[in-house]
C-alpha positions as CSV (number, residue, x, y, z in Angstrom):
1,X,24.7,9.8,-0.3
2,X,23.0,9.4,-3.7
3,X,18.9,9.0,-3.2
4,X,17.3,5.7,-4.2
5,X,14.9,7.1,-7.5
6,X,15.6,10.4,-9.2
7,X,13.2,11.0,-12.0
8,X,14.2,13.7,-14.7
9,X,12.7,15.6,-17.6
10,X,9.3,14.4,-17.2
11,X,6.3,16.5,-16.5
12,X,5.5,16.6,-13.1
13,X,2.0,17.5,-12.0
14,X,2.2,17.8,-8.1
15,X,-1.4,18.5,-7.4
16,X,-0.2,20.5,-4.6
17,X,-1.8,23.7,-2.6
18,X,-1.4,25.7,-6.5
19,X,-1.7,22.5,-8.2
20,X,2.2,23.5,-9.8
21,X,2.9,21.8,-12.9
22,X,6.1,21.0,-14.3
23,X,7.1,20.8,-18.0
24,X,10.5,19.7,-17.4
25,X,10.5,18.5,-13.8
26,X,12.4,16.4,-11.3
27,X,11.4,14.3,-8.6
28,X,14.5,12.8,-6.0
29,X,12.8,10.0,-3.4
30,X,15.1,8.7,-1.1
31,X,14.4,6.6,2.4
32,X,10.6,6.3,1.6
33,X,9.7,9.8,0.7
34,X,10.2,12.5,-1.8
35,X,13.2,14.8,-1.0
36,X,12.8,17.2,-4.0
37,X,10.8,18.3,-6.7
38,X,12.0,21.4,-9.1
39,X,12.6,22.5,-13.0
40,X,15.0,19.4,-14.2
41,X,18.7,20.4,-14.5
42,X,21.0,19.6,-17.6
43,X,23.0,17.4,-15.4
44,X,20.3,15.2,-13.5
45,X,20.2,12.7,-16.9
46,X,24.2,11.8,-15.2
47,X,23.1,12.1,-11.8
48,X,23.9,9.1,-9.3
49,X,20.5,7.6,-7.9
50,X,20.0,4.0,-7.5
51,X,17.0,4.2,-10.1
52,X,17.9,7.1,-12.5
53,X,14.7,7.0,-14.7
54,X,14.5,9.4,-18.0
55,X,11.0,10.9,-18.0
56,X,11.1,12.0,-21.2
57,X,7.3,12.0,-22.6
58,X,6.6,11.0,-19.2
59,X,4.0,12.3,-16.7
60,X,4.7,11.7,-13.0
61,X,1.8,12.2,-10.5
62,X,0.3,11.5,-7.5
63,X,-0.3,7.2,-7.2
64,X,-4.4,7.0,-7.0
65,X,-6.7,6.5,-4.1
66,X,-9.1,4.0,-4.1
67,X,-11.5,5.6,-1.5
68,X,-14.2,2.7,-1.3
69,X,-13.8,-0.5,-2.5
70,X,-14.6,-4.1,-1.7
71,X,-11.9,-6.9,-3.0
72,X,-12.8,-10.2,-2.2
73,X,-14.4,-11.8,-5.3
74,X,-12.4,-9.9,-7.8
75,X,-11.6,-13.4,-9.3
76,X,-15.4,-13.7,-10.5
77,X,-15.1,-10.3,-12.4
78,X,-17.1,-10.7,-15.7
79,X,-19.8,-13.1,-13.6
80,X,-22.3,-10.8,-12.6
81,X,-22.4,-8.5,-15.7
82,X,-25.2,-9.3,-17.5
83,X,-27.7,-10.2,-14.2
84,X,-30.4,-8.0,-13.2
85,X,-30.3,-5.6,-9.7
86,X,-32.3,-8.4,-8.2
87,X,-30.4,-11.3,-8.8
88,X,-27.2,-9.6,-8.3
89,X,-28.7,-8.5,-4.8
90,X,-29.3,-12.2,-4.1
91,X,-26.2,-13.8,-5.0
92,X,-24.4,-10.7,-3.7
93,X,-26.0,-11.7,-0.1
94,X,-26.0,-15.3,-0.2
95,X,-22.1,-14.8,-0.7
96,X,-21.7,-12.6,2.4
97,X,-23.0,-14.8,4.4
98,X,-21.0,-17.7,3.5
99,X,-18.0,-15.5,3.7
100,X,-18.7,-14.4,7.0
101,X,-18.8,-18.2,7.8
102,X,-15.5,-18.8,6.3
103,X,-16.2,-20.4,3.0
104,X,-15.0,-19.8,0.2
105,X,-11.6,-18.7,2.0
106,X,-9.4,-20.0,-1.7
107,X,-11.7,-17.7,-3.8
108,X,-11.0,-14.6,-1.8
109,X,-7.4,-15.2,-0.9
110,X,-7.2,-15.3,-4.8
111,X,-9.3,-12.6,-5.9
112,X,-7.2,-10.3,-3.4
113,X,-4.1,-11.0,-4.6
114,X,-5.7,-10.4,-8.5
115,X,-6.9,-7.3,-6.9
116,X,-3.8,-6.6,-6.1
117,X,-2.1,-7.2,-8.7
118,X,-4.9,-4.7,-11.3
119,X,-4.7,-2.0,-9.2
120,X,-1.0,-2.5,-9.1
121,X,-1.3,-2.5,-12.9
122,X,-3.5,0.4,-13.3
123,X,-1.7,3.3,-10.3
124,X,-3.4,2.8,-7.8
125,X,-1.4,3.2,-4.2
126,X,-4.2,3.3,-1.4
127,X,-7.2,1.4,-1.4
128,X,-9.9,1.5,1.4
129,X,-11.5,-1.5,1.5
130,X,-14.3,-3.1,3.6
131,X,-14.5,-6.8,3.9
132,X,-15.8,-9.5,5.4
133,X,-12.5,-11.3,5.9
134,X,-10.3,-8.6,5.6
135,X,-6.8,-9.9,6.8
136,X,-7.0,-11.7,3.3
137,X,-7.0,-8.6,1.4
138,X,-4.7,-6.9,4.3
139,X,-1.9,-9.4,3.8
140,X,-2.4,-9.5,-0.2
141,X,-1.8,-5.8,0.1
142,X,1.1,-5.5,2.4
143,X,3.4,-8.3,0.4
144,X,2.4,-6.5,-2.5
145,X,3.8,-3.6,-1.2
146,X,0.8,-1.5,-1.7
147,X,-1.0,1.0,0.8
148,X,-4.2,0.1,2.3
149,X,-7.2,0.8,5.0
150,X,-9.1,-2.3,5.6
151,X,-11.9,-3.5,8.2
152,X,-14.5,-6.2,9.0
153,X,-18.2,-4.9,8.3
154,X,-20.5,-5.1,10.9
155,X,-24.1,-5.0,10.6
156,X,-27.1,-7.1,12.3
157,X,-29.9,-7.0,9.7
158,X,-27.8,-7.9,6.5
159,X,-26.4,-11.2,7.8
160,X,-26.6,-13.7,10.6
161,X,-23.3,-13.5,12.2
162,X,-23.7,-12.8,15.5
163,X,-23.5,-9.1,16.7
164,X,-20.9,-10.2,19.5
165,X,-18.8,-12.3,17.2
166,X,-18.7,-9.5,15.0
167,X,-17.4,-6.9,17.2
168,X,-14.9,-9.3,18.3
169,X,-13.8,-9.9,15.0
170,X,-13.3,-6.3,14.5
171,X,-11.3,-5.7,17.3
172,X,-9.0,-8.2,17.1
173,X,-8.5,-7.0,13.3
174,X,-7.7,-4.3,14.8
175,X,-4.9,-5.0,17.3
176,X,-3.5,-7.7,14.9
177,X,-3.6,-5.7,11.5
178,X,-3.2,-1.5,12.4
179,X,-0.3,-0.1,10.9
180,X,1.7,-3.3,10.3
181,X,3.6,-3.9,6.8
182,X,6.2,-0.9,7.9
183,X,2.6,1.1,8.6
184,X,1.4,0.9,4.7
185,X,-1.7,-1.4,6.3
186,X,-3.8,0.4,8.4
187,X,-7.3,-0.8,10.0
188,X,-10.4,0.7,10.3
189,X,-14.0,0.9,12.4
190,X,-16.8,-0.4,9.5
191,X,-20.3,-0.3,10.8
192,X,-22.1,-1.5,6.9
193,X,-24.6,1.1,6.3
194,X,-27.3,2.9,7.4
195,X,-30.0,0.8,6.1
196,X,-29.1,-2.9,7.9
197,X,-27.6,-1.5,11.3
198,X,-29.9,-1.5,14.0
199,X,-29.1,1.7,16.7
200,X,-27.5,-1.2,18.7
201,X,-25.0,-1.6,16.2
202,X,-24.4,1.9,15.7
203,X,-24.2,2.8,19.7
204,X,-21.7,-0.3,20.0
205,X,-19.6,0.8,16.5
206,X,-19.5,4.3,18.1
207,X,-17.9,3.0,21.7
208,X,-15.4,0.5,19.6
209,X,-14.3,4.3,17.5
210,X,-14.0,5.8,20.8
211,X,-11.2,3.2,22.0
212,X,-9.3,3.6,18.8
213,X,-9.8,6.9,18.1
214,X,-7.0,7.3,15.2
215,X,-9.1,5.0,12.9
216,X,-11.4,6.1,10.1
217,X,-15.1,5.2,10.4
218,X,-16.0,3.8,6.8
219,X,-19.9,2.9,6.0
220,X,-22.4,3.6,3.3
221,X,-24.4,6.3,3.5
222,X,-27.4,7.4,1.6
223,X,-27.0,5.2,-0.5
224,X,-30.3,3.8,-0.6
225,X,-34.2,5.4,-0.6
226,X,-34.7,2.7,2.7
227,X,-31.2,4.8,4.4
228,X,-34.0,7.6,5.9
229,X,-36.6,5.1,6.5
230,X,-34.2,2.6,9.0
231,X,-33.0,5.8,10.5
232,X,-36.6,6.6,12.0
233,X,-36.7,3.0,12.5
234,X,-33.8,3.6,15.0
235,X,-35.6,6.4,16.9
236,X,-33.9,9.1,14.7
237,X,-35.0,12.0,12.4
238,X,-32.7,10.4,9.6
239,X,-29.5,9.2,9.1
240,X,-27.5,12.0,10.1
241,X,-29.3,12.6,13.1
242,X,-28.4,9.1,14.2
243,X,-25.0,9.4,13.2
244,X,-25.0,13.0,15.3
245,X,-26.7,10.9,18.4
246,X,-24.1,8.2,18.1
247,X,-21.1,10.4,18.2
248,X,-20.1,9.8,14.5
249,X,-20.9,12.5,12.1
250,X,-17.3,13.8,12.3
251,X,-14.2,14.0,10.6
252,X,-13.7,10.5,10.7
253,X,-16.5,9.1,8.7
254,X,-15.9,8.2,5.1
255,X,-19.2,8.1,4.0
256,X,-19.5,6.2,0.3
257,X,-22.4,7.2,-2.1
258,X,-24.6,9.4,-0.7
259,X,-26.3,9.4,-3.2
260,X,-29.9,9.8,-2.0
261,X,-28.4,12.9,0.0
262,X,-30.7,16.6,0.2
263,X,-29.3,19.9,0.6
264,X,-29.6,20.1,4.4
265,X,-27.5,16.5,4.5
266,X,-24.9,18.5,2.5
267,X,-24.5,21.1,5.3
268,X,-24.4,18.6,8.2
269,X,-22.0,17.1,6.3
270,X,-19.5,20.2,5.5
271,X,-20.1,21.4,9.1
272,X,-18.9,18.3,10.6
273,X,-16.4,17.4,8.3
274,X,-16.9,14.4,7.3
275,X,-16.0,13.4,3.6
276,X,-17.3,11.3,0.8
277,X,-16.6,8.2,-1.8
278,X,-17.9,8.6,-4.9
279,X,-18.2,5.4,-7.4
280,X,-19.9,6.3,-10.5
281,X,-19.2,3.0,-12.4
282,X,-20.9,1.0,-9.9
283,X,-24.5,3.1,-10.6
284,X,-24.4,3.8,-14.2
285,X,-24.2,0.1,-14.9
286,X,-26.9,-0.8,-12.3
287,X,-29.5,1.9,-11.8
288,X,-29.0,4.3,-15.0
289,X,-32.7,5.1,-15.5
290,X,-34.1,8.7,-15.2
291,X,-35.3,8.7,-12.2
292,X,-32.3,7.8,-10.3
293,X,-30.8,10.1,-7.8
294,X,-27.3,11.1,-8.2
295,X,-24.3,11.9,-5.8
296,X,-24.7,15.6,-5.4
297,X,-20.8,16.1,-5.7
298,X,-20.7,19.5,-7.3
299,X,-22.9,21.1,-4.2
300,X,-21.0,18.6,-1.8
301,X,-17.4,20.7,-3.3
302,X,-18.8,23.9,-3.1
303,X,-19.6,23.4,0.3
304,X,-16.4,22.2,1.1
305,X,-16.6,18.4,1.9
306,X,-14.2,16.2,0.9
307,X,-14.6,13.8,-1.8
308,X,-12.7,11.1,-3.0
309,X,-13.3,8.4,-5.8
310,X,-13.8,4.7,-5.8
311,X,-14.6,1.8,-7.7
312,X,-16.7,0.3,-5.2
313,X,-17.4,-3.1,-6.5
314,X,-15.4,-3.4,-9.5
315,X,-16.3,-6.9,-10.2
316,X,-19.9,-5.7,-10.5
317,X,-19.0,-3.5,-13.3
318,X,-15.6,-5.4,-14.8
319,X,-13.3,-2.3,-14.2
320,X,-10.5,-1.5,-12.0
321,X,-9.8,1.3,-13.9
322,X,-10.0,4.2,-11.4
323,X,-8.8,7.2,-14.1
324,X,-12.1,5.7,-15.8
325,X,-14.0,7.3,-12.5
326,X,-12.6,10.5,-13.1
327,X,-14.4,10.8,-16.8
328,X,-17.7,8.2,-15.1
329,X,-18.0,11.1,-12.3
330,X,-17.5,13.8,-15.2
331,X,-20.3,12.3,-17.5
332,X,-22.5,11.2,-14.6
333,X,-22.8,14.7,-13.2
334,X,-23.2,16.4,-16.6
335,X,-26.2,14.4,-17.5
336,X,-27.9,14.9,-13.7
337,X,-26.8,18.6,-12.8
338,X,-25.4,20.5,-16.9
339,X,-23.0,20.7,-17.9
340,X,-19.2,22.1,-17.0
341,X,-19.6,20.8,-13.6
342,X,-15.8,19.7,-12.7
343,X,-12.7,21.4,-13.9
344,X,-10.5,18.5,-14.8
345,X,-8.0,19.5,-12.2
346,X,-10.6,18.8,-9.6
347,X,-11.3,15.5,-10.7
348,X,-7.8,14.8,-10.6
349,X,-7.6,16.0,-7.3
350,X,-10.8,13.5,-6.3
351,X,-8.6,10.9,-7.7
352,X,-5.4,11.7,-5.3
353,X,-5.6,14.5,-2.6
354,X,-9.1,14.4,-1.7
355,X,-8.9,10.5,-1.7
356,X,-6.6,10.7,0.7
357,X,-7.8,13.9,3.2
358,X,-10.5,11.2,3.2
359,X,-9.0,8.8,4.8
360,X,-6.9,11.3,7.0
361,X,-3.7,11.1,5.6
362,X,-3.0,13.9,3.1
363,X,-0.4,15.8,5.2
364,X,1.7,12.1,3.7
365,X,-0.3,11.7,0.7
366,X,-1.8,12.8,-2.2
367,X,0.5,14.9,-3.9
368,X,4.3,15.5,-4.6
369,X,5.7,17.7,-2.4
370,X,9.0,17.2,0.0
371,X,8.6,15.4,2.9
372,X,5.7,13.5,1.9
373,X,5.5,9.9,1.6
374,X,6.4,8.7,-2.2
375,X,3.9,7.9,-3.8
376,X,4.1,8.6,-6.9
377,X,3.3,6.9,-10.3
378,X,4.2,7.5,-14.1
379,X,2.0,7.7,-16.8
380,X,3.1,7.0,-20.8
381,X,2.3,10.3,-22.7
382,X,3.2,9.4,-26.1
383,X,0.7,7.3,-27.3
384,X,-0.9,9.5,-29.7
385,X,-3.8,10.2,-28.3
386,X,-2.1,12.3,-25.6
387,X,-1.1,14.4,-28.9
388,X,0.0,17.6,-28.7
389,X,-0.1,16.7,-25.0
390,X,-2.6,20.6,-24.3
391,X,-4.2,20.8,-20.9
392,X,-2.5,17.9,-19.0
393,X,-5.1,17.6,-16.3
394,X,-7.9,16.8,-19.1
395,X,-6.0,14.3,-20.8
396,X,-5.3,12.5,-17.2
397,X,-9.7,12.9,-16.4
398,X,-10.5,12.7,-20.1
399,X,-8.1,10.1,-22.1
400,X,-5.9,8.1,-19.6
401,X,-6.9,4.7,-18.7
402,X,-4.6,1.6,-16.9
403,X,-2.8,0.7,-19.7
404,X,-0.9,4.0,-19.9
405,X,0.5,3.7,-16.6
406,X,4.1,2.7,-16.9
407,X,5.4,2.6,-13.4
408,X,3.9,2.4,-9.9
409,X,6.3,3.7,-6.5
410,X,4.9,3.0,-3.3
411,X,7.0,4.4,0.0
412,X,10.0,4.8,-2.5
413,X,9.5,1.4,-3.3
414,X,9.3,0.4,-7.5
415,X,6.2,-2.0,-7.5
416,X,5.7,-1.8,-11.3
417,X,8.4,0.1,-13.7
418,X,8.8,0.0,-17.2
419,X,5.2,-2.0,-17.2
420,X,7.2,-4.9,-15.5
421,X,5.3,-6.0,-12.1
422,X,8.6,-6.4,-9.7
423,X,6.4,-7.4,-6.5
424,X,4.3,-10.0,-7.3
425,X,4.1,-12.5,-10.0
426,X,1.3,-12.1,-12.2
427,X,1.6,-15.5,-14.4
428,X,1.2,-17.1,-10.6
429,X,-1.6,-14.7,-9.6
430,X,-3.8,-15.1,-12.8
431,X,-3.4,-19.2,-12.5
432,X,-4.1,-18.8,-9.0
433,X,-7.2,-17.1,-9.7
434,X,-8.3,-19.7,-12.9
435,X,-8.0,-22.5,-10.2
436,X,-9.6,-21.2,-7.6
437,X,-13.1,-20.1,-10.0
438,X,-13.1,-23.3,-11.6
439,X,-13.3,-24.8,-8.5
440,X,-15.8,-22.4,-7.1
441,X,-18.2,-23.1,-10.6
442,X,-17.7,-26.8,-10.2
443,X,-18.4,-26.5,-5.8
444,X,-21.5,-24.7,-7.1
445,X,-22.8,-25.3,-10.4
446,X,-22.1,-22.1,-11.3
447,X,-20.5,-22.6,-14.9
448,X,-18.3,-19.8,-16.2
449,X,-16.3,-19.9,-19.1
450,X,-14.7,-17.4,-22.1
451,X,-18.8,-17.1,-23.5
452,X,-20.1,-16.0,-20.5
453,X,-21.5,-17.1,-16.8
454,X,-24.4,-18.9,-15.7
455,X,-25.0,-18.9,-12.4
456,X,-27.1,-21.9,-10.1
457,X,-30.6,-21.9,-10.1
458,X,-32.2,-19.3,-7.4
459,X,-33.3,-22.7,-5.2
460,X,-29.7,-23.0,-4.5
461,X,-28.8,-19.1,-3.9
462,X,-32.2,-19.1,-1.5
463,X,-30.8,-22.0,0.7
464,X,-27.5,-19.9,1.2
465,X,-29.4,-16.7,1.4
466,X,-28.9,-15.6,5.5
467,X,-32.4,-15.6,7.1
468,X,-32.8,-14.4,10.4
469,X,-31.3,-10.5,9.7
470,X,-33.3,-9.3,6.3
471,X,-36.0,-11.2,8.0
472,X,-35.5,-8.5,10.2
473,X,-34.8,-5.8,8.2
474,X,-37.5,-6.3,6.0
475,X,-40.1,-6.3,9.0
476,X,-38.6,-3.0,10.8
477,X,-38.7,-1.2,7.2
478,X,-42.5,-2.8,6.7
479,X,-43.3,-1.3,10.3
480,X,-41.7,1.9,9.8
481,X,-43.7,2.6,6.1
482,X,-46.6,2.3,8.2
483,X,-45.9,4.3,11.1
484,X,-44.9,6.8,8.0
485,X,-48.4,6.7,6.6
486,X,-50.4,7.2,9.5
């Protein structure tokens, strides 16, 4: 039987084991997976495929992994760019808690599908996303026929949900949404971070892990200069120690950031194999003064943890470019560490393999090789800038952006080829995402048009800020400065 896509004379880098790259190659997918990849023959231009696709001035590679992301107001990208940290903190949190109250349900349900749609647009395959309604962003992703890891965040000192309602909410995500959409949808176990969980939290997020115990564990870690200070808060040394106590510092966690991380955090982290998100973007444009602590990737590399790139909140910084990461990550580390810090074949590894060891699935993602699930995009080399097309995995950390991918394959399945969008309609999407902000602007006096966004006065966000947990959290982290000093 002929195979579904064959894919010939292209240049084929399979970020495998020996990171082989072909000058000529060919990849053969059939059922879902990729069945070959080898030199290209003279006769595979006449072979019989359903998709025969000339990859001439082509480069096929792994599809992207968005390793820590959040979706939901991805139709308000270009809102928040030109606030301060502080009011961005604000809104940010009067959102989430009328999210987690089921507001706003229109405005998500079409910023997911947008979301969608971008990362569609731009290569990206996998996203791991954590949400406060996350079956929106679970069901945009399945019809789209994209890959994703999605779950509810918990925490008890950043909102006022209830902590039981919560948990219940997770679980029954859980049993309703793991590994549906022919398995591309997959759940996961989100206690928020380590700065607005009480030890509760964490004690009840460990026992809920322990009864799927399949399920990535995805929080932010170290993100923050408070992460430490809750920690003792909670009875513990610091954040890894109550992690350790808890029964998750292990090769489950997918820890994003980590930013505020020392050298003794690195080696708890290597030992226990746990792995890391790193997004950039999100703290150059926010906190890109010189005394900001940075993600200590190099050091986390050479001592052998994972780490994987995302874009984090990429309505925060207008970007769902994730090959922009690549180059942020570069640049970032440069100016905090020296330079030469990544090879560019590691960065394109953070972007694909590593991304997905993450999330525990690179024995079927994450790079071209038989047998593995295809996923597989194509990028447009012959834009001049690629010219003379030297050193392939530079151009892909160094030049290429979203508008250079051409075609996006998901389980064998052509989401995007030949720029055209076959699995979802993005003249629908884009209205659907118009409507829903201008009624969001007019629901809230927020007015947002083509010269920029101004949101409602800070009376309004105070009434929808949540009270009762940062009341909280604010008070244990006053307590705990004290008990510091004394």
């Amino acid at each position: 039987m002929s195979p579904d896509i064959l894919i010939h004379d292209a240049t084929v880098l399979t970020v495998d084991e020996n990171n082989h790259l072909y000058r000529n190659g060919t990849v053969v997918v059939d059922d879902g997976r990729i069945q070959a990849v080898r030199r290209s023959e003279p006769d595979d231009a006449d072979a019989v495929a359903e998709t025969v696709i000339d990859g001439s001035g082509r480069l096929v590679m792994p599809g992207l992994v968005n390793a820590h992301a959040h979706l939901e107001l991805t139709a308000l990208t270009g809102a928040f760019s030109e606030m301060s940290v502080g009011e961005l903190f604000a809104e940010m949190t009067a959102f989430c808690e009328q999210l987690g109250r089921g507001k706003y349900e229109y405005l998500v349900e079409a910023g997911c599908d947008l979301a969608a749609l971008n990362f569609i647009r731009g290569g990206i395959t996998t996203t791991n996303a954590m949400e406060a309604l996350p079956s929106r962003g679970a069901d945009a992703f399945g019809e789209a026929g994209l890959r994703g890891f999605f779950g509810p965040w918990i925490s008890d000192l950043f909102w006022d949900i209830p902590e039981d309602e919560q948990f219940e909410r997770a679980r029954s995500f859980i049993e309703d949404y793991h590994d549906t959409y022919d398995g591309r949808i997959q759940a996961t176990v989100c206690p928020h971070d380590d700065w607005s969980c009480s030890r509760d939290v964490w004690e009840r997020t460990a026992e809920l892990a322990a009864d799927f115990p399949d399920l990535p564990v995805h929080t932010h870690l170290l993100e923050l200069g408070a992460s430490n200070t809750m920690a003792r808060a909670n009875d513990a040394e610091d954040s890894l120690a109550l992690l350790d106590e808890v029964g998750l510092l292990d090769d489950r966690l997918v820890a994003a950031h980590f930013r505020v991380a020392d050298e003794d955090d690195i080696e708890r982290m290597a030992a226990n194999d746990a792995s890391v998100a790193h997004c950039p973007s999100i703290f150059c444009y926010w906190e890109p003064d010189g005394e900001t602590e940075w993600t200590p990737v190099p050091k986390l590399r050479e001592a052998g943890t994972t780490v994987g790139l995302g874009l984090d909140d990429h309505y925060w910084h207008d970007s769902s470019d994730l090959l922009g990461e690549a180059r942020q990550a570069r640049l970032a580390a440069n100016l905090s560490f020296g330079t030469n810090q990544f090879h560019s074949m590691e960065l394109v590894r953070m972007l694909t393999i590593e991304g997905a060891r993450a999330l525990g699935v690179g024995d079927e993602l994450g790079s071209i090789r038989p047998g593995k699930r295809a996923d597989l995009i194509l990028l447009d080399l012959s834009d001049p800038k690629f010219a003379p097309k030297t050193n392939i995995p530079a151009l892909v950390a160094n030049a290429a952006t979203t508008a250079d991918v051409e075609s996006t394959i998901v389980d064998g399945e052509l989401l995007m080829h030949d720029n055209e969008v076959r699995s979802m309609n993005p003249e629908e999407v884009c209205e659907r995402a118009e409507t829903a902000v201008e009624r969001f602007g007019d629901e809230l006096g927020w007015e947002m048009d083509v010269g920029g966004s101004k949101p409602p006065s800070h009376l309004q966000t105070a009434r929808d800020l949540p009270k009762r947990g940062p009341a909280h959290l604010v008070a244990r982290l006053g307590l705990q400065h004290v008990k510091d000093r004394l």
